[in-house]
C-alpha positions as CSV (number, residue, x, y, z in Angstrom):
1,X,-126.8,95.8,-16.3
2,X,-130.0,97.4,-15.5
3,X,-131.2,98.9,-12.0
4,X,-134.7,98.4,-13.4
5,X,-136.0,95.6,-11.1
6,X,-134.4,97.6,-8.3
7,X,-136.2,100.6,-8.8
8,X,-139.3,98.9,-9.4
9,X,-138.9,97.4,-6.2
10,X,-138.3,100.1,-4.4
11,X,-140.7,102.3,-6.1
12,X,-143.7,100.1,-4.8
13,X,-142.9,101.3,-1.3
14,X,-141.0,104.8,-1.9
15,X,-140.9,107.5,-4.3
16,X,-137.8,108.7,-5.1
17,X,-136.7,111.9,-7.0
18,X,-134.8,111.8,-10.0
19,X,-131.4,113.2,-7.7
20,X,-132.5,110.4,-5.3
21,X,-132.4,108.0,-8.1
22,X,-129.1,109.2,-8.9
23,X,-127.6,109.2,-5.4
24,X,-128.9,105.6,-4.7
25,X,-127.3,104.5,-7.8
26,X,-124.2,105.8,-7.3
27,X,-123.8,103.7,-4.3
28,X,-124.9,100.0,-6.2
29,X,-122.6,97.5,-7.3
30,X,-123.8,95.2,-9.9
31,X,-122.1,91.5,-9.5
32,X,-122.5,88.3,-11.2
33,X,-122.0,85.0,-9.9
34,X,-122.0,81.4,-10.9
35,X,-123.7,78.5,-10.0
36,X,-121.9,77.0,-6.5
37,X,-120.1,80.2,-5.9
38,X,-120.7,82.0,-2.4
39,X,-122.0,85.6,-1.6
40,X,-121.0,85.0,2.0
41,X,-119.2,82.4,4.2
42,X,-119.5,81.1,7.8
43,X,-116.7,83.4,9.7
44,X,-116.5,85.7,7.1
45,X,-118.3,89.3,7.9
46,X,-121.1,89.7,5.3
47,X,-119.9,93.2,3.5
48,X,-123.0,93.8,1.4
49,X,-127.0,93.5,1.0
50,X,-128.2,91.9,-2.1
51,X,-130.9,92.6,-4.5
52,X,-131.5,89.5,-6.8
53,X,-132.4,90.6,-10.5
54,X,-131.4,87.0,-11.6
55,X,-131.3,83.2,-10.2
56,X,-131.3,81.9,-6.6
57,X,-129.8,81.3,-3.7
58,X,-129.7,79.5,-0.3
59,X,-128.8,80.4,3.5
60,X,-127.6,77.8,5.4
61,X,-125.0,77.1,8.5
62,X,-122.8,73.6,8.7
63,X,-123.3,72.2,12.1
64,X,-120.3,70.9,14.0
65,X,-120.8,67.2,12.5
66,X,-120.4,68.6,8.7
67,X,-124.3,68.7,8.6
68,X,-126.3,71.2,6.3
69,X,-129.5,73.4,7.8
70,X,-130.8,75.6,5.1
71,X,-133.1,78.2,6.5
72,X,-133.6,80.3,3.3
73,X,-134.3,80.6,-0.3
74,X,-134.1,83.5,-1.9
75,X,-134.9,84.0,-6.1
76,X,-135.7,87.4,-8.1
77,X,-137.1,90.8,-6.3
78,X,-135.8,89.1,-3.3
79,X,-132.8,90.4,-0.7
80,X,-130.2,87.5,0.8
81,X,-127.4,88.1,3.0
82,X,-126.5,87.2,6.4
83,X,-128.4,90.1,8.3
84,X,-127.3,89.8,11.5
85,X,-123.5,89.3,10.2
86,X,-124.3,92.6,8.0
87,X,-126.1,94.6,10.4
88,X,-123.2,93.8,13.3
89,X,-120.4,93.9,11.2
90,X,-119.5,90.6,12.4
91,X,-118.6,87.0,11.2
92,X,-121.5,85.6,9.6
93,X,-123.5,82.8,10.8
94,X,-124.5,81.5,7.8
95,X,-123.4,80.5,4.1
96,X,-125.4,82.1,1.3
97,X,-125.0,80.6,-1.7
98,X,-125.8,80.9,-5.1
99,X,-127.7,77.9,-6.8
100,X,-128.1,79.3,-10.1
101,X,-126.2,81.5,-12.1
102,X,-127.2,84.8,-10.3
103,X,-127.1,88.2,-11.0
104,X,-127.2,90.6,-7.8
105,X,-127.5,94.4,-6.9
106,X,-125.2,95.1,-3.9
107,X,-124.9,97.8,-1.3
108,X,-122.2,97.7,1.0
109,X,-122.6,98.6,4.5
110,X,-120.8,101.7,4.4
111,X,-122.8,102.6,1.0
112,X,-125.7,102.0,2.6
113,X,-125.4,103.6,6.0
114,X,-124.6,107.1,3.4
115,X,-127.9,106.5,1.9
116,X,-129.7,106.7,4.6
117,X,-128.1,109.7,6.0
118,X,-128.9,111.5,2.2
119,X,-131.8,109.7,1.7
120,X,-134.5,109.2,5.1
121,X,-137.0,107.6,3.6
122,X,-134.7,104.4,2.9
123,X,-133.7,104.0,6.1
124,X,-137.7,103.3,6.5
125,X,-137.7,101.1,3.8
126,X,-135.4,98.9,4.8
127,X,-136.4,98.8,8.5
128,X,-139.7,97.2,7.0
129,X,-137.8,94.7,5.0
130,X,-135.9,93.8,8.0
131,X,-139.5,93.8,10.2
132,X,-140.9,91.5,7.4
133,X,-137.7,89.1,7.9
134,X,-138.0,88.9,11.2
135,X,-141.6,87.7,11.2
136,X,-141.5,85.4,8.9
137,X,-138.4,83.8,10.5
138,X,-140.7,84.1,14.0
139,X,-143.6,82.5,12.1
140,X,-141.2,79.9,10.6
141,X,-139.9,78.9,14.0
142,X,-143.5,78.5,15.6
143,X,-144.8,76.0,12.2
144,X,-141.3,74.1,12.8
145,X,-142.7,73.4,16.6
146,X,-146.3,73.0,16.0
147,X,-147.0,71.8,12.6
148,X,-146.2,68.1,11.0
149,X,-143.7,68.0,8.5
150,X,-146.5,67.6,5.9
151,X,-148.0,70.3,7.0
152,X,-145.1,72.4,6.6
153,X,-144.7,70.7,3.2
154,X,-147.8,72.6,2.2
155,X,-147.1,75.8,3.4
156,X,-143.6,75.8,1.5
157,X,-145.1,75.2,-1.4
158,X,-148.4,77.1,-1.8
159,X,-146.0,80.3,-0.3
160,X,-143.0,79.5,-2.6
161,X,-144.4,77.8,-5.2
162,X,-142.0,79.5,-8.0
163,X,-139.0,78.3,-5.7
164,X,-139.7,74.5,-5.7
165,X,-139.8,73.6,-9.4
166,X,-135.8,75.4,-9.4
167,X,-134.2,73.4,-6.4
168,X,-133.5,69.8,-5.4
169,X,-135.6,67.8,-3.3
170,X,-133.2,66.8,-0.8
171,X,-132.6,71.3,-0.2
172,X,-136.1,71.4,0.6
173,X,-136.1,68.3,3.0
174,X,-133.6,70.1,4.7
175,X,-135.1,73.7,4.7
176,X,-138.1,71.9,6.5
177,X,-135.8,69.7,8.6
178,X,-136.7,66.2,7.7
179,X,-135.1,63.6,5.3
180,X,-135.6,63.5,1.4
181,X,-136.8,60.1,1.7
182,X,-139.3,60.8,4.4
183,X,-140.2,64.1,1.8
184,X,-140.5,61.5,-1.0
185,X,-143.4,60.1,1.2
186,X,-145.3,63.1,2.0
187,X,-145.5,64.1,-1.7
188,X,-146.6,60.2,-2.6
189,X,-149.2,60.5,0.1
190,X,-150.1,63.8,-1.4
191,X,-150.9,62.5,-4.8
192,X,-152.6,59.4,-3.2
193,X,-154.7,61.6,-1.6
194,X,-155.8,63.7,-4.5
């Protein structure tokens, strides 16, 4: 397994020394699952943060009547976990979820938490991947009161338009909170309209 997509991740924000390389290495896990399997599970404390070099995933929580609420994708050169689970050391919230066959980069939270005492400048790093999370879920929250579901349609997929073609219609009607049928409508109206 490489560390290649990792580091050229990384390296578009940070530069790193060879030794840093090294040292941040070290600390990686490199872990494969299969399509269905789970990274993390409601009540369970999330233990690591992923990198994905391969496949996809959703985030999603069961509601008290058995119902599904995804509120995240997540494909290649893309982190999942349940943040506030890993960040709190807690049980998680969520359910991430692997809908491919996915390969992962993992830190733990203890390997982490060493890296950023050896090496500062990731500590910034991944303050401004959480900052970026946070916005987007703020942003996400504000479009979910304000805009119409076709609306939100649109932004889904001219934002994540490599994510669509790889997941099932009825995942996306629930990432944007309506039915698949009334989705199926949208997208007729859509090509009607063109």
């Amino acid at each position: 397994m490489t560390h290649a997509p990792l580091l050229e991740y990384i390296n578009k924000y940070i530069a790193f020394t060879a030794e840093e390389e090294s040292i941040l290495l070290s600390k990686t896990t490199h872990r494969s699952y299969l399509k269905g399997q789970y990274i993390t599970q409601q009540g369970d404390v999330c233990k690591t943060v992923n990198f994905i070099t391969s496949g996809c995933t959703k985030t999603f929580y069961i509601d008290k009547e058995g119902q599904e609420h995804i509120v995240m994708f997540a494909i290649e050169d893309w982190w999942t976990n349940d943040m506030g689970s890993f960040i709190s050391q807690t049980p998680a919230d969520f359910n991430v979820q692997c809908l491919e066959n996915t390969e992962l980069i993992q830190f733990t939270y203890e390997a982490l938490e060493e890296l950023y005492a050896e090496i500062p400048k990731l500590e910034r790093l991944f303050r401004k991947i959480v900052e970026r999370a946070f916005v987007a879920s703020q942003k996400r929250i504000i479009r979910n009161f304000s805009l119409t579901a076709k609306e939100r349609y649109l932004i889904f997929r001219e934002s994540y338009p490599k994510i669509e073609q790889r997941i099932p219609q009825y995942m996306i009607a629930s990432y944007l909170g309506i039915t698949k049928e009334f989705l199926s409508k949208i997208k007729s109206q859509l090509i009607y309209e063109q």
